[in-house]
FILUM-660274 format. One record per residue (C-alpha): x, y, z; residue number from 1. Coordinates in steps of 0.1 Angstrom, whole numbers, plus 2048, in hexadecimal, padded with zeros to 3 digits. Layout:
<<X Y Z> NUM>
...
***
This chain:
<<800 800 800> 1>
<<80B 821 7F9> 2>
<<814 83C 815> 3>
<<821 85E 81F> 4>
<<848 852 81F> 5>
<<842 845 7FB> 6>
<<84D 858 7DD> 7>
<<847 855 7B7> 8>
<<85D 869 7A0> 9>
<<856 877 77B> 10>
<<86D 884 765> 11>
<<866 8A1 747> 12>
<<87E 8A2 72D> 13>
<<88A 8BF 712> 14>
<<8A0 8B7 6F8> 15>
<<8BF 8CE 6E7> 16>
<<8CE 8C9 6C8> 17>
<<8CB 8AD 6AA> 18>
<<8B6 8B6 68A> 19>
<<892 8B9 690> 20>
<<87B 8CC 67A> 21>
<<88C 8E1 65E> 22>
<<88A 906 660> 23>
<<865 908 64A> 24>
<<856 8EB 65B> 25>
<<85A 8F9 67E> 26>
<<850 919 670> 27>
<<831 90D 667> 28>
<<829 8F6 688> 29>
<<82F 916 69B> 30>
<<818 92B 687> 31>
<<7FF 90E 694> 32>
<<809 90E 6B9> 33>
<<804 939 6B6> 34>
<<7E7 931 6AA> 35>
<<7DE 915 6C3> 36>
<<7E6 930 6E0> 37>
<<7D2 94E 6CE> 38>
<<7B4 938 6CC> 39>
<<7B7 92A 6F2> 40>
<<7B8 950 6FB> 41>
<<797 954 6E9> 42>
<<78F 936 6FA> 43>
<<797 948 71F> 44>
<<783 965 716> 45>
<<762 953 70F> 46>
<<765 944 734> 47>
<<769 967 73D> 48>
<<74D 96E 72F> 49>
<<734 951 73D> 50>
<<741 95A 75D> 51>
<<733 981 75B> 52>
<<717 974 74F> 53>
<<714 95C 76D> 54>
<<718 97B 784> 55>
<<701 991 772> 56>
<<6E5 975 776> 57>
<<6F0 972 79D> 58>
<<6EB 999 79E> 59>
<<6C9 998 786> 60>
<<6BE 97C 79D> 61>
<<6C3 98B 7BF> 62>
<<6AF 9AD 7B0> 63>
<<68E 99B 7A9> 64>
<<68D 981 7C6> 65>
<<685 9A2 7DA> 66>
<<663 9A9 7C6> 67>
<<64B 990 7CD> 68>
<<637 996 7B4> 69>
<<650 98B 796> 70>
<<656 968 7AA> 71>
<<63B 954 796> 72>
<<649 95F 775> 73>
<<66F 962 781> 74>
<<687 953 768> 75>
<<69B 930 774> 76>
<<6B6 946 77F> 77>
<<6CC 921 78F> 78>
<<6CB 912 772> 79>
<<6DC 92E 758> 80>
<<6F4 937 775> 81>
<<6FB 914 775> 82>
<<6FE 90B 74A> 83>
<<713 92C 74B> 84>
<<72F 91F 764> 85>
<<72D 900 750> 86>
<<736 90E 72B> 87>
<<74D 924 741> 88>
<<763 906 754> 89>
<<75F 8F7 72C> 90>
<<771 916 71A> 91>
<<789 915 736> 92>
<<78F 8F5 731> 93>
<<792 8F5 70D> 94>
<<7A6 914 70D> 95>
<<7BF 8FF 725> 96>
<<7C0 8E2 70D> 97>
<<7CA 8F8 6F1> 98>
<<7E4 90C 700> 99>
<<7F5 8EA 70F> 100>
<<7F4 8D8 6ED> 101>
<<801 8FD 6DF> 102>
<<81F 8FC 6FA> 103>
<<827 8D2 6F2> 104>
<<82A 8E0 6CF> 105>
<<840 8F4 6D5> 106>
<<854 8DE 6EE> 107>
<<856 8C4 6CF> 108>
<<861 8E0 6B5> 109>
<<87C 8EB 6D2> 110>
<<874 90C 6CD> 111>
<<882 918 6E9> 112>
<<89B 900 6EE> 113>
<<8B8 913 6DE> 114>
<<8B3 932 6F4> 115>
<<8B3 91F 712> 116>
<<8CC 90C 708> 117>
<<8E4 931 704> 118>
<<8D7 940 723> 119>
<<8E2 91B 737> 120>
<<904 927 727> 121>
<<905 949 732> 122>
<<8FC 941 752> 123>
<<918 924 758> 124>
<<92E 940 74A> 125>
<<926 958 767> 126>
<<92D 93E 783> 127>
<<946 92F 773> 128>
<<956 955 774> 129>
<<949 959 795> 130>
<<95D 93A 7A2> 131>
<<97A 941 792> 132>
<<97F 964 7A0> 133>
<<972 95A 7C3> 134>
<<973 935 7C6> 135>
<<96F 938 7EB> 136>
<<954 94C 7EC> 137>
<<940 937 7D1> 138>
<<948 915 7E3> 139>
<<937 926 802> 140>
<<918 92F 7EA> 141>
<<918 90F 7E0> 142>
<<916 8FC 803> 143>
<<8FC 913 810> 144>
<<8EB 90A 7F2> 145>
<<8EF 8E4 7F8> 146>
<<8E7 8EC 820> 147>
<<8C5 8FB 818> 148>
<<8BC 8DF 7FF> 149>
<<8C5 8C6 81D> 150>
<<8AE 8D9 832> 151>
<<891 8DB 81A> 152>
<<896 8B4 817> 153>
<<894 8AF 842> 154>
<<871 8C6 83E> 155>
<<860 8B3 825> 156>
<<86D 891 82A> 157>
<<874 891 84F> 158>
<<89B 888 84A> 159>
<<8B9 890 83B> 160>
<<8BD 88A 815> 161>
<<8DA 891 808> 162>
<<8CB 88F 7E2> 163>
<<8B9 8AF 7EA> 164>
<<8DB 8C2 7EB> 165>
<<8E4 8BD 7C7> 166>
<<8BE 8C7 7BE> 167>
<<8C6 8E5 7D1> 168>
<<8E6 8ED 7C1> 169>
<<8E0 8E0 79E> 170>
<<8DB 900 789> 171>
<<901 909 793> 172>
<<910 8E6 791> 173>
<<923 8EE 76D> 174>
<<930 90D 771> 175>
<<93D 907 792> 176>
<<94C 8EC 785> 177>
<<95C 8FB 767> 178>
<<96A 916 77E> 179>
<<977 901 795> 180>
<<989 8EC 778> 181>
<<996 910 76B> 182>
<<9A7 916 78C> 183>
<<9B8 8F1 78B> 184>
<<9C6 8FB 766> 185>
<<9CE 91B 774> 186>
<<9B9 92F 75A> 187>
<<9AF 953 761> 188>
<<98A 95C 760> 189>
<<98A 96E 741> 190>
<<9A0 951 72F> 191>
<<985 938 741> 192>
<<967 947 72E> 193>
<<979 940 70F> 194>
<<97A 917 711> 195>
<<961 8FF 71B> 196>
<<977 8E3 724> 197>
<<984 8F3 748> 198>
<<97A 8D2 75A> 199>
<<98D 8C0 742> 200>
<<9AF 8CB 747> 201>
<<9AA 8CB 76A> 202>
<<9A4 8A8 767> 203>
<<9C0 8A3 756> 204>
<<9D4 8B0 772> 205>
<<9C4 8A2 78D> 206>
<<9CA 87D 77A> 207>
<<9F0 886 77D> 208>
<<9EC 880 79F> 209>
<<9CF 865 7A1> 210>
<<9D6 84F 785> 211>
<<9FD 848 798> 212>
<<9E7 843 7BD> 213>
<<9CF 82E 7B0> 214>
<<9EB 815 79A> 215>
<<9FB 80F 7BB> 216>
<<9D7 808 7CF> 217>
<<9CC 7F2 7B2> 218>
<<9EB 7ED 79C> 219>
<<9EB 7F3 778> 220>
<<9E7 7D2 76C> 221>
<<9C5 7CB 758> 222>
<<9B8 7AA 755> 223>
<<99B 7A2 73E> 224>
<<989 782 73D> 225>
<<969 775 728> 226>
<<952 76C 742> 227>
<<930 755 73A> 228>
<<90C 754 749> 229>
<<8EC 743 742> 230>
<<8D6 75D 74D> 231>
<<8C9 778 732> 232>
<<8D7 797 740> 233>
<<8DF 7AF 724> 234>
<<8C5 7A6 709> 235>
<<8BF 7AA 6E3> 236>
<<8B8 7D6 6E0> 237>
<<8AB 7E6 6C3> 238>
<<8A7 809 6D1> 239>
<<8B5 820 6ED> 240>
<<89C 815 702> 241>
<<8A8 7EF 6FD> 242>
<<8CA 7F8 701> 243>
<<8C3 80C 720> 244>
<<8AF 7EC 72E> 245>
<<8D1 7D8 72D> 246>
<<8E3 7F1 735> 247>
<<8CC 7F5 755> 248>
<<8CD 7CB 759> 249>
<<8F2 7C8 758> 250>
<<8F6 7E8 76E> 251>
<<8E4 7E0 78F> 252>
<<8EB 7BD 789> 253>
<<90E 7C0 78F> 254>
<<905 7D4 7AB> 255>
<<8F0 7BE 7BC> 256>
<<8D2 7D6 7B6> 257>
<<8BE 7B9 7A4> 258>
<<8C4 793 7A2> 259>
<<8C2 785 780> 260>
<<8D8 765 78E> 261>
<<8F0 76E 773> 262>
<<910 768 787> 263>
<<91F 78D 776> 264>
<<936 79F 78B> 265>
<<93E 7C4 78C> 266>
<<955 7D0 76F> 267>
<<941 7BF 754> 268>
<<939 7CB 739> 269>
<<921 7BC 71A> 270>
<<92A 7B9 6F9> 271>
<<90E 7AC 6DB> 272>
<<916 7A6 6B8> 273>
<<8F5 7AD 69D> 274>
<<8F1 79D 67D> 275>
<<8E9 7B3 662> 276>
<<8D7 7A7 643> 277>
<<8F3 7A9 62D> 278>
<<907 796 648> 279>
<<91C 7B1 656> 280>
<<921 7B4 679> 281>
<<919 7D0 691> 282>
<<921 7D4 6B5> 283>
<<90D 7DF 6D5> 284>
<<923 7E3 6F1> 285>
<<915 7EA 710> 286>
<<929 7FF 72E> 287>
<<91C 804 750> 288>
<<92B 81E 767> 289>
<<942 821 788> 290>
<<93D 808 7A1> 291>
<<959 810 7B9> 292>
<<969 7F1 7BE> 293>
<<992 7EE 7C6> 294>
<<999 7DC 7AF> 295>
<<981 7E4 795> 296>
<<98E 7F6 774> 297>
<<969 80D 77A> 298>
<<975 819 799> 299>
<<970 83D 7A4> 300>
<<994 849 79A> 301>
<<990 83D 778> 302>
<<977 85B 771> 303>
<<995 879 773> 304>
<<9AB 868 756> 305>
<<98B 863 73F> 306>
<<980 88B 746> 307>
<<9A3 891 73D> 308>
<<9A8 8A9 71D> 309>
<<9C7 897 717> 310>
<<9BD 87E 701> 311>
<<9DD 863 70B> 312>
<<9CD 864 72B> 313>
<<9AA 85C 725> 314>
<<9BA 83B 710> 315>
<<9CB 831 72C> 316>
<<9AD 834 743> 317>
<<9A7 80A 753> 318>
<<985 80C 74C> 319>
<<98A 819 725> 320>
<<9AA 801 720> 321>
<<98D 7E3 733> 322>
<<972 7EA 716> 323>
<<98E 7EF 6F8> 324>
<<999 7CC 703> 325>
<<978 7BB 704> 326>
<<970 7CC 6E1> 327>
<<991 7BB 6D0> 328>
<<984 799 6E1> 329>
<<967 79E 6D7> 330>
<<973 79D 6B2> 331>
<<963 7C2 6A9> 332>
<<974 7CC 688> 333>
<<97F 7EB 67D> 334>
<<962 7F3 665> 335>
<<94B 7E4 678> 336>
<<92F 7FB 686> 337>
<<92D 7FE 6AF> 338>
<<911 80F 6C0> 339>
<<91E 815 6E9> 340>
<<903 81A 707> 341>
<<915 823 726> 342>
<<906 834 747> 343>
<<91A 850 75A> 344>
<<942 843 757> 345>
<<939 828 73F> 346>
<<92C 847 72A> 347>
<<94D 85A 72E> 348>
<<95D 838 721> 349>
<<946 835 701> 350>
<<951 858 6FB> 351>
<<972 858 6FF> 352>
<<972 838 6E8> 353>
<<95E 84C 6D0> 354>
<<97A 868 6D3> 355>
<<999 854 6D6> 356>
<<99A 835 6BD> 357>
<<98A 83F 6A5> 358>
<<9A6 828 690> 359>
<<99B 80C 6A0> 360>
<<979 80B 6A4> 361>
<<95E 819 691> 362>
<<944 829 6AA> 363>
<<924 836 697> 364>
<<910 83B 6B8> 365>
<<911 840 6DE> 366>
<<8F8 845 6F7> 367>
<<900 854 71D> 368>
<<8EF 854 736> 369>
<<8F8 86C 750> 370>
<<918 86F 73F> 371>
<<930 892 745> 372>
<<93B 892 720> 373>
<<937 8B8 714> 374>
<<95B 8BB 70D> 375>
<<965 899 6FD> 376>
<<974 89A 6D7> 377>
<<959 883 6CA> 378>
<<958 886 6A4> 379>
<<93D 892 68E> 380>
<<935 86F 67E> 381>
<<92D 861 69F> 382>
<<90B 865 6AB> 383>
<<909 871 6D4> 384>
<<8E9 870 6E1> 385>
<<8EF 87A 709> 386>
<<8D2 876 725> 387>
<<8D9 88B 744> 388>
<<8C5 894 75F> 389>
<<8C4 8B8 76D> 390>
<<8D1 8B6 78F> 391>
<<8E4 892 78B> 392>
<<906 8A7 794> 393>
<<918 88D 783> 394>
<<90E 896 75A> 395>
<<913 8B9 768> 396>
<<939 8B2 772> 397>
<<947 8BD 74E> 398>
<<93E 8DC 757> 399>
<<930 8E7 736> 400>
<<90B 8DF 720> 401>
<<90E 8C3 705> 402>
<<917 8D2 6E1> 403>
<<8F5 8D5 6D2> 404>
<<8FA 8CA 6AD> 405>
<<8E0 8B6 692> 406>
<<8F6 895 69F> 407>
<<8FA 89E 6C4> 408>
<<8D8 89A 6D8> 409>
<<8D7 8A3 6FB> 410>
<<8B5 896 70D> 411>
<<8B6 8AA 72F> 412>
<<89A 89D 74D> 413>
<<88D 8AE 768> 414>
<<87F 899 784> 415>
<<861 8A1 79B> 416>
<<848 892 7B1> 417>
<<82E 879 7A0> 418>
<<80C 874 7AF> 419>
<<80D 854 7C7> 420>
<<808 834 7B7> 421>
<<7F9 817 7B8> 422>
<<805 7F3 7BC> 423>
<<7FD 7D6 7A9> 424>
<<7E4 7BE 7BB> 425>
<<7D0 79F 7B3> 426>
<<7AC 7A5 7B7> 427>
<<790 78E 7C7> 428>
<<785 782 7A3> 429>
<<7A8 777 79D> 430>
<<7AE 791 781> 431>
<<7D0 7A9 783> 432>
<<7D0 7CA 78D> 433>
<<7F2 7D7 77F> 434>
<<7F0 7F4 796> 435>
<<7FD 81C 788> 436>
<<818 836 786> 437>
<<805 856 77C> 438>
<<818 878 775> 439>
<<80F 89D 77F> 440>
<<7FE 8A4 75F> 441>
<<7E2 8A9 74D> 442>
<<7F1 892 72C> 443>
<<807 875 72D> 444>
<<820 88E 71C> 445>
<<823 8A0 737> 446>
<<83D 88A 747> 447>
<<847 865 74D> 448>
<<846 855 768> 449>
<<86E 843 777> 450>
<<866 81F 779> 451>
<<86E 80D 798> 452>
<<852 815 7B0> 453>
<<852 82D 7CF> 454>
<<86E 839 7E2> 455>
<<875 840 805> 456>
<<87D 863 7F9> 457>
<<88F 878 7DE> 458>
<<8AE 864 7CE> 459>
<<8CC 86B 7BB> 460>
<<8C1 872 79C> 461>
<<8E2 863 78D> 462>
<<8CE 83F 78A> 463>
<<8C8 832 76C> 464>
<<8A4 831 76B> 465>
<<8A0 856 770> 466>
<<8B0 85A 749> 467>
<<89C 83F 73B> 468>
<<87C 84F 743> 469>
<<890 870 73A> 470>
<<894 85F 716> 471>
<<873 84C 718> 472>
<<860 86F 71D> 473>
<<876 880 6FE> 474>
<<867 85F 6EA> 475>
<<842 868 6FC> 476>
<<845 88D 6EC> 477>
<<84B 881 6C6> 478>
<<865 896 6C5> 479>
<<879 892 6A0> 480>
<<89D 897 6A6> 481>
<<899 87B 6C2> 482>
<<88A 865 6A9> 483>
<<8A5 86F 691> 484>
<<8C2 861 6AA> 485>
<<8A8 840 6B3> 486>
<<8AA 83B 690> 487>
<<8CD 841 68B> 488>
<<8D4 829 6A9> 489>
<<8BB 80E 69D> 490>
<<8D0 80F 67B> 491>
<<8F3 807 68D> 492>
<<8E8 7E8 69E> 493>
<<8CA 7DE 686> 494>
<<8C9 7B7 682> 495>
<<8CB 79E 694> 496>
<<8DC 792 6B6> 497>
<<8F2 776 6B2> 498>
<<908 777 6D4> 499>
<<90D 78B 6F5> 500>
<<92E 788 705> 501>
<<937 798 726> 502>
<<95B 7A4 72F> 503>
<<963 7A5 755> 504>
<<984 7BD 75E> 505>
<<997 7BA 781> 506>
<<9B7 7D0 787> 507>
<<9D8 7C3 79B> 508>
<<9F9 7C6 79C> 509>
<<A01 7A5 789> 510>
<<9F4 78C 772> 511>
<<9D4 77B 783> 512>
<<9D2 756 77C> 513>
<<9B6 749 76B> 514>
<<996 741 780> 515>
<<977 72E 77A> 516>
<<95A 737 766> 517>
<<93B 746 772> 518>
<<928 725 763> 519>
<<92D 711 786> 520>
<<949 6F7 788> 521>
<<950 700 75E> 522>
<<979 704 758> 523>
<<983 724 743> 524>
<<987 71C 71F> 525>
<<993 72C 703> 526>
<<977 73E 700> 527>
<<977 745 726> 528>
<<999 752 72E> 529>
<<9AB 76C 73C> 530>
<<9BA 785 728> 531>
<<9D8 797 733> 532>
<<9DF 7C1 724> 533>
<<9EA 7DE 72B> 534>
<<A05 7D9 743> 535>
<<A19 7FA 744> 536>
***
């Protein structure tokens, strides 16, 4: 049963850059959503109307109730007052209708979409300036900020929730961030508002001192191995949505969040091989993101070499070097076409792969999912279609928006409160009641709801599910550049699935020996072996 302490989520999604509509098309569909909006003003004013006349009977009516000689013959006063405030709550209502289905117009045509999109800019601009010239200062902004979201979290859920800080804090996340990565490569202010990539070479600095720590903690040795399951973890995807599914399956399951009994450990990673019709091959590899192991090659240090403008350094990143391996195991050839799918430092590896070896590999398309990426090289043939959440922090740690071009897509969610729920039950007939996740909304465009039932209370927005219904609600709003990149994706990987192959890395200081197979009491075989790279 649902209660106070539960909490559904929704997320509402606008979407900047790709190709949507040319120039005269979305001339045209505006011309219709003005029109649209004129109409449900016209609308407005005939409830304004019905309701004047609704007074003017109240006032007609209390006049002659006070002769008693015009009761017999009075008019029925209740009932016109009453069809009046009917047509009026209609022409409301219709004039509502019409300017909401003027405004999702315009949403679709993203209209506004570019402007916001330049004021974001200016904005990160000015605190990134601001933190540059008074970092101090700024940092103190920023943690009363994160204090009162804290607070507000305490009043309305009755404890402390840290998630509410980087709500709180979220519309300064990128510039602070850029200025603060300005200061690290010592940058002036005014040089700082030049470049977009401060974060960047502050990374790259920072990893001069992490990437030497972390060899010695973990050591510097990568091992690869093919490991096997029976269990159908990542499955065959012919969309974003499909990809995101495995993506989602092979994520928490390595995490323990769900138990598919597949036996997959953390640092795994899928790769699937599609048959075309003319028989070529083409690749789905599927990356998950950090999960903090010591010995795992998608550990948290891992993240300041891949943010590293220094493009040496992003190769030599464990978790980049982990998936190149599996890819050359996996027998991907140089033509052949590889779409990528990776969620927050999986999505920094598919696009530094995308960036860096490009010789090698012949990436047409990634997706990201919560992903900072603004700043890497990727090159125009490959297609970068980048979910991020609003407040998430983490896509916000590049400290700069997504380039916004016809083959860069940037779906951004915001996340609110969702009506409560209801859970599935059996009824006394036997028949299922699959229970419902409704949205604040008038239209199921409105928003989409995050799958995964209630919550105790607001959550890091960073998990997965909150950018599939990001993505899922861009889909909702028949929006044409985000059909454009489903298409494009849908193209790379169309045919179909002939084998997925997981790769499982663990970092030492020396060669680990062979172990056994995740099919119980099965040896390693050839096909099932260790392989041993990258030893510096």
């Amino acid at each position: 049963m649902s209660n106070d302490n539960e909490y559904y989520w929704q997320v509402e999604s606008k979407v900047y850059g790709g190709k949507g509509y040319s120039t005269a098309t979305r001339e045209e569909y505006t011309a219709v959503a003005k029109a649209l909006d004129r109409e449900a003003g016209e609308f407005e004013k005939l409830a304004a109307s019905w309701n004047a006349a609704r007074e003017q009977l109240d006032t007609l009516h209390g006049d002659i109730s006070q002769c008693s000689e015009h009761s017999a013959s009075m008019p029925p006063y209740t009932v016109l007052k009453v069809r009046c405030q009917n047509h009026a709550e209609t022409c409301l209502k219709i004039s509502d209708d019409l300017a909401r289905t003027s405004q999702l117009l315009l949403k679709v045509l993203g209209v506004y979409s570019e402007t916001e999109l330049s004021v974001k800019r200016l904005f990160n601009e000015a605190v990134q300036f601001g933190t540059t010239a008074n970092w101090l200062g700024m940092t103190m902004g920023m943690g009363t900020l994160a204090l009162g979201g804290l607070l507000f979290g305490l009043v309305k859920e009755g404890k402390l929730n840290p998630s509410w800080m980087s709500t709180a804090t979220s519309p300064f996340q990128e510039g602070y961030m850029s200025g603060t990565g300005a200061i690290l490569s010592k940058l002036s202010p005014l040089t700082g508002l030049s470049t977009t990539d401060e974060v960047n070479q502050g990374a790259g600095i920072l990893s001069l001192l992490s990437a030497p720590l972390k060899n010695a903690v973990q050591g510097n040795y990568l091992n690869v191995r093919e490991v096997t399951t029976e269990a159908d973890v990542v499955r065959s995807s012919q969309t974003v949505a499909g990809a995101f599914d495995g993506l989602y399956r092979l994520a928490n399951e390595r995490l323990g969040k769900v138990d598919l009994k597949s036996g997959l450990g953390y640092a795994t990673i899928a790769i699937q091989r599609y048959e075309k019709e003319d028989g070529e091959s083409a690749w789905l590899v599927t990356v998950p993101g950090t999960d903090g192991q010591t010995d795992s090659p998608f550990d948290w240090e891992q993240n300041a070499e891949l943010m590293s403008a220094d493009p040496e350094q992003r190769r030599q990143a464990d978790s980049v070097r982990l998936v190149i391996e599996a890819m050359r195991q996996a027998g991907i050839g140089e033509d052949d076409e590889v779409a990528i799918v990776g969620h927050s430092q999986g999505g920094i590896v598919a696009a530094s792969i995308a960036s860096d070896w490009q010789d090698e590999f012949n990436v047409k398309h990634i997706v990201t999912a919560g992903s900072p990426i603004a700043n890497h090289p990727v090159p125009e043939g490959t297609w970068v279609t980048s979910v991020e959440i609003e407040d998430e922090l983490v896509a916000a740690l590049d400290g700069a928006s997504n380039p916004a071009t016809p083959n860069w897509l940037t779906v951004s969610g915001s996340v609110s409160q969702a009506p409560q729920g209801t859970e599935s039950a059996i009824n006394p007939d036997g028949s299922c009641n699959p229970g419902s996740t409704p949205i604040a909304g008038v239209t199921p465009y409105d928003a989409t709801p995050v799958a995964g039932g209630a919550t105790s209370g607001k959550e890091i927005s960073h998990w997965l599910q909150y950018h599939q219904a990001a993505y899922q609600d861009s889909l909702n709003q028949g929006n044409p550049a985000v059909q454009r990149h489903e298409a494009h994706f849908q193209n790379v990987i169309k045919g179909e699935l002939k084998e997925t192959r997981y790769f499982e890395g663990r970092m030492s200081n020396e060669p680990l020996e062979p172990t056994i197979s995740l099919e119980s009491g099965t040896e390693p075989t050839k096909d099932n072996k260790i392989i041993l790279k990258f030893e510096d």
